[in-house]
C-alpha positions in Angstrom: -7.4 -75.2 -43.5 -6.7 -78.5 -44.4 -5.5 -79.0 -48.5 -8.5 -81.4 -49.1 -11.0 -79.3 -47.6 -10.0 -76.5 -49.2 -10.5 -78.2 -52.7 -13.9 -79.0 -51.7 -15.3 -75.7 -50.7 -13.5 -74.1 -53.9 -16.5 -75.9 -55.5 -19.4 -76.4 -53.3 -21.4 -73.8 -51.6 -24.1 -74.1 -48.8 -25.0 -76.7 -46.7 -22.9 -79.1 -47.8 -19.6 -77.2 -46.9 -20.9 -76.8 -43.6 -21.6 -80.7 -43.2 -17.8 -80.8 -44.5 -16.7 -78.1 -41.7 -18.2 -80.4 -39.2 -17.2 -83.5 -40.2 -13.3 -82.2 -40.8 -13.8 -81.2 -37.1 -14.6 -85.0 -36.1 -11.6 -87.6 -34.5 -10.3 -89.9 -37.6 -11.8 -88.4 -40.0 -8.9 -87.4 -42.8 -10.0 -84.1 -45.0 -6.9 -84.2 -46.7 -8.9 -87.1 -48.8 -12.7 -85.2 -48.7 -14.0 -88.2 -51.0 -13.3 -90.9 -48.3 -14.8 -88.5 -45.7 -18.4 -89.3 -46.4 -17.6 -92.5 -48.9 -14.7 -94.5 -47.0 -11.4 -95.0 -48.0 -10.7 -95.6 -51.7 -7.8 -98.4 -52.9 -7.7 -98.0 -56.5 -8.1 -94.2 -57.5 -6.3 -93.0 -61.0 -4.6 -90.1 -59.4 -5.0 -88.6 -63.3 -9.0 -89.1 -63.1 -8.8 -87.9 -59.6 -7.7 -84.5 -60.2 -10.1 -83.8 -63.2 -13.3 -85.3 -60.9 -12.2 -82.8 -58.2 -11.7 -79.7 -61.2 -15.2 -80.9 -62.8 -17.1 -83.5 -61.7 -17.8 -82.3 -58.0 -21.9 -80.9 -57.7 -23.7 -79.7 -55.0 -26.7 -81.3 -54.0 -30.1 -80.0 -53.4 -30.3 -79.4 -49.9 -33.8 -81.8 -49.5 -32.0 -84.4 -51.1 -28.6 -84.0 -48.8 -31.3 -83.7 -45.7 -33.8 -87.1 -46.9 -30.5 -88.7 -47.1 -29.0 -87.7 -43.8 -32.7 -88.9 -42.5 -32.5 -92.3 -44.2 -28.4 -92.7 -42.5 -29.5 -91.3 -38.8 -33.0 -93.6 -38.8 -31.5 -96.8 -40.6 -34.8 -96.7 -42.9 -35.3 -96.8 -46.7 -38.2 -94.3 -46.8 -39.7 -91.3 -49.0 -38.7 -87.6 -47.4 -40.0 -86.8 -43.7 -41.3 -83.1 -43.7 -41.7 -83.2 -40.0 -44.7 -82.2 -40.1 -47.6 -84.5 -39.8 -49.8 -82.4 -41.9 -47.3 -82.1 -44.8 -46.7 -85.7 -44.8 -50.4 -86.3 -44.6 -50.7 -83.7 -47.5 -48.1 -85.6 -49.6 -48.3 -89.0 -48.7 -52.1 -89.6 -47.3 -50.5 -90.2 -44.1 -48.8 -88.7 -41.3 -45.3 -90.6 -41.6 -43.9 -90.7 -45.0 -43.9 -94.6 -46.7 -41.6 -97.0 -46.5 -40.0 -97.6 -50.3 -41.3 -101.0 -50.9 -38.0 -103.0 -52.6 -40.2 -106.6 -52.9 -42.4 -104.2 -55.4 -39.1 -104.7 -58.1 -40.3 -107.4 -60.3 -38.4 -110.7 -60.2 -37.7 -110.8 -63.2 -36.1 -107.3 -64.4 -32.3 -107.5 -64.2 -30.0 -106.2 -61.7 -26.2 -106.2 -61.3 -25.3 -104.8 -57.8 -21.9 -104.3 -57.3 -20.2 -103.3 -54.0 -17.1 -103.1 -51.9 -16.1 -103.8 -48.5 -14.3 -100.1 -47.7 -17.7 -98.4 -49.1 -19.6 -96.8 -46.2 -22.3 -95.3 -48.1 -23.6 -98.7 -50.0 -21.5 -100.7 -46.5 -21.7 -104.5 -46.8 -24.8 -105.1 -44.1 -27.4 -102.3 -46.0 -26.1 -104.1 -49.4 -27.0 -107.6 -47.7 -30.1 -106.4 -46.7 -31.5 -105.7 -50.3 -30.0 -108.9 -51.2 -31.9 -110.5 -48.5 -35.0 -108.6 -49.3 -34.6 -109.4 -52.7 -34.4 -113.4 -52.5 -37.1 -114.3 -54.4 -35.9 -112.4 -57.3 -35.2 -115.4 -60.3 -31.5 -116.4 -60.1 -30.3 -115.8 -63.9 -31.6 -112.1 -63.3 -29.5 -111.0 -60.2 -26.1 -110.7 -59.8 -24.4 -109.5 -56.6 -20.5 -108.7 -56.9 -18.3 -107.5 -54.5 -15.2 -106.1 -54.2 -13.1 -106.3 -50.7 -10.9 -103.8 -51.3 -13.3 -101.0 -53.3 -14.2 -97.9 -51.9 -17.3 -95.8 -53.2 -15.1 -93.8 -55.5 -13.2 -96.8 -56.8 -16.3 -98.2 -58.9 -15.7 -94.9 -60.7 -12.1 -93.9 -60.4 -10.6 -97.3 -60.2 -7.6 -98.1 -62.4 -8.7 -101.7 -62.6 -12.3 -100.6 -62.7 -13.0 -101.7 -66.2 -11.7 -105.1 -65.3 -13.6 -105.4 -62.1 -16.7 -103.9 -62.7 -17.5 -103.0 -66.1 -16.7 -105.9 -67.9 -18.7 -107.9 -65.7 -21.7 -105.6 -66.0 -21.1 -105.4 -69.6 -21.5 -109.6 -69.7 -25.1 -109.3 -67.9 -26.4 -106.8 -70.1 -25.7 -109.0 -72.7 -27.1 -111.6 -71.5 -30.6 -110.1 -70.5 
């Protein structure tokens, strides 16, 4: 078993270790590193905060939410949970397919800081560009988009130069809204 695998399933149980077992099986994917097998490669980590987020901070998921994800990655669409069942979705949405999460419904004016990087695969640079794009008529002052080349997914939270390149940015908009 590989090291990084092994730390995982020390502390998650269920479905989610067997998504791990399968993707550990896949060509180039590295388990020795299981945060950059479903995140992308990380530049930045603090080894230090690395090894307490693997002895504490790693949760399982509910299994609808791991499975509406996986739904929302295989379809490329942004929308509430499918029940596959045209009568469940009628019974929860009033229609048979579930609704699309309409982003244009954020007001314009209510601030956002979105901050991403170009080794992130969950939040990857084209889906981040798409909410930009969908959100273009939001007022100028109120959004700010930053990215970060070399930041993984982890790195916005495990970064040693995270406070520099994200929080003290997203500390100087929320003053200033």
């Amino acid at each position: 078993m590989v090291k990084g695998y092994f730390l995982f399933a020390l502390f998650n149980r269920g479905p989610e270790i067997e998504l791990m077992a399968i993707a550990c099986q896949t060509k180039g994917v590295n388990c020795t590193d299981p945060f950059s097998v479903v995140s992308g490669k990380n530049c930045c980590q603090n080894s230090s905060a690395e090894s307490d987020m693997v002895a504490h901070g790693l949760q399982s998921s509910a299994s609808k939410n791991m499975i509406h994800f996986a739904q929302m990655v295989t379809r490329g669409t942004i929308t509430m949970f499918d029940y596959d069942n045209k009568d469940e979705n009628k019974k929860h949405y009033g229609q048979t397919v579930p609704p699309v999460y309409n982003l244009k419904s954020i007001p314009n004016d209510f601030p956002l800081f979105l901050c991403h990087g170009g080794a992130d695969t969950l939040a990857d640079v084209y889906d981040v560009q798409h909410l930009v794009d969908t959100l273009k008529d939001h007022a100028g002052d109120k959004l700010m988009v930053r990215y970060i080349e070399k930041y993984g997914h982890s790195d916005f939270l495990l970064g040693v130069d995270a406070k520099k390149e994200v929080y003290d940015p997203l500390m100087a908009f929320l003053k200033l809204h």
